[in-house]
C-alpha positions in Angstrom: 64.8 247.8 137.2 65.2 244.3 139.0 66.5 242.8 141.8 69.7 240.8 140.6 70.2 243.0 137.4 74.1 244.3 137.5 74.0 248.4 136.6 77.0 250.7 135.7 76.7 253.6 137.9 77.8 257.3 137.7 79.0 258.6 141.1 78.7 262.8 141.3 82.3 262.0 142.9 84.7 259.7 141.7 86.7 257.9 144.0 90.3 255.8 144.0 89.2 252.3 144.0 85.0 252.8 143.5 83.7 250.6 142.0 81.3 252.0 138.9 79.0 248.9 139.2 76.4 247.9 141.5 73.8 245.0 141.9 70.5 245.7 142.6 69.4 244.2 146.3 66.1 245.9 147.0 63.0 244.1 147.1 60.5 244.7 143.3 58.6 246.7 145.1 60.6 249.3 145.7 62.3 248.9 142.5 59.1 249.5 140.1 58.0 252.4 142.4 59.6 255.6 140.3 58.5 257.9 142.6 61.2 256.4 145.3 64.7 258.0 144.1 66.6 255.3 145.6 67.2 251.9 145.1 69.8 249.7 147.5 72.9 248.2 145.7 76.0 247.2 146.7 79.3 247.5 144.4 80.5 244.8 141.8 84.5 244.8 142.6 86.6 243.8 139.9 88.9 241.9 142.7 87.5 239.5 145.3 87.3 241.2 148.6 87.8 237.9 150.9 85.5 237.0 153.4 81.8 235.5 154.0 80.6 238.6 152.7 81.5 238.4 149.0 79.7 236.7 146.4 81.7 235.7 143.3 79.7 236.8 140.1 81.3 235.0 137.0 80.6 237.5 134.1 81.1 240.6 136.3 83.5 240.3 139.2 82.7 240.2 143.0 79.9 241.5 145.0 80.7 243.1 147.9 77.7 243.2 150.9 80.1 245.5 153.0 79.0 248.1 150.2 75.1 248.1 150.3 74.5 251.7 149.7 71.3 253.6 148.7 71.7 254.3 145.3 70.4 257.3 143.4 68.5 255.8 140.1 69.4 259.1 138.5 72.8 258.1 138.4 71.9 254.6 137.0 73.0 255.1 133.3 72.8 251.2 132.0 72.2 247.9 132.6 75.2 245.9 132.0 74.0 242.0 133.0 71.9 240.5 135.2 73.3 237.9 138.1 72.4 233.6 137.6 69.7 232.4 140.2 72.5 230.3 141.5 74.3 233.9 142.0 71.4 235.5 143.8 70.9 232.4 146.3 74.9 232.8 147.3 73.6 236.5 147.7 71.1 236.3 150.1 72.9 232.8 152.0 75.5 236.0 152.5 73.0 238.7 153.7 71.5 236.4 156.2 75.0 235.3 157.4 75.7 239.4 157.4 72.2 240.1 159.3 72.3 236.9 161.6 69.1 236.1 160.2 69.8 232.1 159.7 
Protein backbone atom coordinates (compact mmCIF):
# COMPACT_ATOMS: atom_id res chain seq x y z
CA UNK A 1 0.00 0.00 0.00
CA UNK A 2 1.05 3.65 -1.21
CA UNK A 3 0.49 6.95 -0.72
CA UNK A 4 -1.52 8.23 -3.84
CA UNK A 5 -2.93 4.58 -4.77
CA UNK A 6 -6.97 4.95 -5.04
CA UNK A 7 -8.57 1.64 -2.97
CA UNK A 8 -12.25 0.38 -2.97
CA UNK A 9 -13.24 0.09 0.48
CA UNK A 10 -15.76 -2.08 2.40
CA UNK A 11 -17.41 -0.07 5.24
CA UNK A 12 -18.93 -2.67 8.30
CA UNK A 13 -21.95 -0.05 7.63
CA UNK A 14 -23.08 1.14 4.55
CA UNK A 15 -24.25 4.59 4.29
CA UNK A 16 -26.60 6.84 1.77
CA UNK A 17 -24.19 8.68 -0.22
CA UNK A 18 -20.55 6.93 1.14
CA UNK A 19 -18.40 6.84 -0.98
CA UNK A 20 -16.74 2.99 -1.33
CA UNK A 21 -13.40 4.62 -2.46
CA UNK A 22 -10.67 6.21 -0.70
CA UNK A 23 -7.08 7.64 -1.51
CA UNK A 24 -4.36 6.79 0.48
CA UNK A 25 -2.87 10.12 2.36
CA UNK A 26 -0.62 8.73 5.02
CA UNK A 27 2.99 9.04 4.86
CA UNK A 28 5.09 5.28 3.45
CA UNK A 29 5.94 4.77 6.63
CA UNK A 30 3.02 4.21 8.11
CA UNK A 31 1.74 2.54 5.19
CA UNK A 32 4.45 -0.51 4.92
CA UNK A 33 4.21 -0.89 8.76
CA UNK A 34 1.48 -4.00 8.94
CA UNK A 35 1.41 -4.09 12.39
CA UNK A 36 -0.46 -0.44 12.39
CA UNK A 37 -4.28 -1.37 11.49
CA UNK A 38 -4.88 1.93 10.05
CA UNK A 39 -4.04 3.82 7.29
CA UNK A 40 -5.55 7.67 6.63
CA UNK A 41 -7.69 8.17 3.46
CA UNK A 42 -10.09 10.32 2.53
CA UNK A 43 -13.21 9.37 0.12
CA UNK A 44 -13.09 9.45 -3.87
CA UNK A 45 -16.70 11.17 -4.59
CA UNK A 46 -18.12 10.36 -7.75
CA UNK A 47 -19.49 14.24 -7.82
CA UNK A 48 -17.35 17.23 -7.25
CA UNK A 49 -17.98 18.49 -3.79
CA UNK A 50 -17.00 22.41 -4.55
CA UNK A 51 -14.66 24.17 -2.61
CA UNK A 52 -10.71 24.60 -2.06
CA UNK A 53 -10.83 21.32 -0.50
CA UNK A 54 -11.53 19.03 -3.44
CA UNK A 55 -9.09 17.68 -5.84
CA UNK A 56 -10.43 16.62 -9.25
CA UNK A 57 -8.95 12.99 -10.02
CA UNK A 58 -9.63 12.31 -13.81
CA UNK A 59 -9.95 8.42 -13.99
CA UNK A 60 -11.76 8.24 -10.52
CA UNK A 61 -13.83 11.17 -9.57
CA UNK A 62 -13.20 13.82 -6.80
CA UNK A 63 -11.20 13.72 -3.69
CA UNK A 64 -12.70 15.02 -0.82
CA UNK A 65 -10.09 16.35 2.18
CA UNK A 66 -13.27 17.10 4.32
CA UNK A 67 -13.33 13.13 4.49
CA UNK A 68 -9.78 12.18 5.86
CA UNK A 69 -10.70 9.31 8.05
CA UNK A 70 -8.52 6.51 9.53
CA UNK A 71 -9.11 3.67 7.60
CA UNK A 72 -9.10 0.08 8.67
CA UNK A 73 -6.73 -1.89 6.09
CA UNK A 74 -8.93 -4.90 6.87
CA UNK A 75 -11.53 -3.40 5.04
CA UNK A 76 -9.27 -2.52 2.08
CA UNK A 77 -10.31 -5.23 -0.48
CA UNK A 78 -8.58 -3.83 -3.87
CA UNK A 79 -6.58 -1.39 -5.42
CA UNK A 80 -8.46 0.16 -8.14
CA UNK A 81 -5.77 3.08 -9.59
CA UNK A 82 -3.31 5.04 -8.43
CA UNK A 83 -3.62 9.20 -8.61
CA UNK A 84 -0.93 11.22 -11.54
CA UNK A 85 1.88 13.17 -9.62
CA UNK A 86 0.24 16.17 -11.01
CA UNK A 87 -2.93 14.80 -8.96
CA UNK A 88 -1.01 14.32 -5.72
CA UNK A 89 0.68 17.96 -5.85
CA UNK A 90 -3.10 19.49 -6.22
CA UNK A 91 -3.50 17.14 -3.10
CA UNK A 92 -1.16 18.32 -0.79
CA UNK A 93 -1.41 22.34 -2.36
CA UNK A 94 -5.11 21.48 -0.71
CA UNK A 95 -3.96 19.99 2.61
CA UNK A 96 -1.74 22.80 3.34
CA UNK A 97 -4.54 25.38 2.31
CA UNK A 98 -6.87 23.03 4.74
CA UNK A 99 -4.05 23.00 7.66
CA UNK A 100 -2.86 26.65 7.05
CA UNK A 101 0.45 25.36 6.60
CA UNK A 102 1.49 27.64 3.38
Amino acid sequence: MQRGQIWAYRPALRRPGQSLLRLILSAEGVNRDPALPVVIGAQVLDRDPGGLLSVHLDAHGWLSLLTIEPVLRSRLDEHVGTATPDEMAAVEVALSAMLDMG
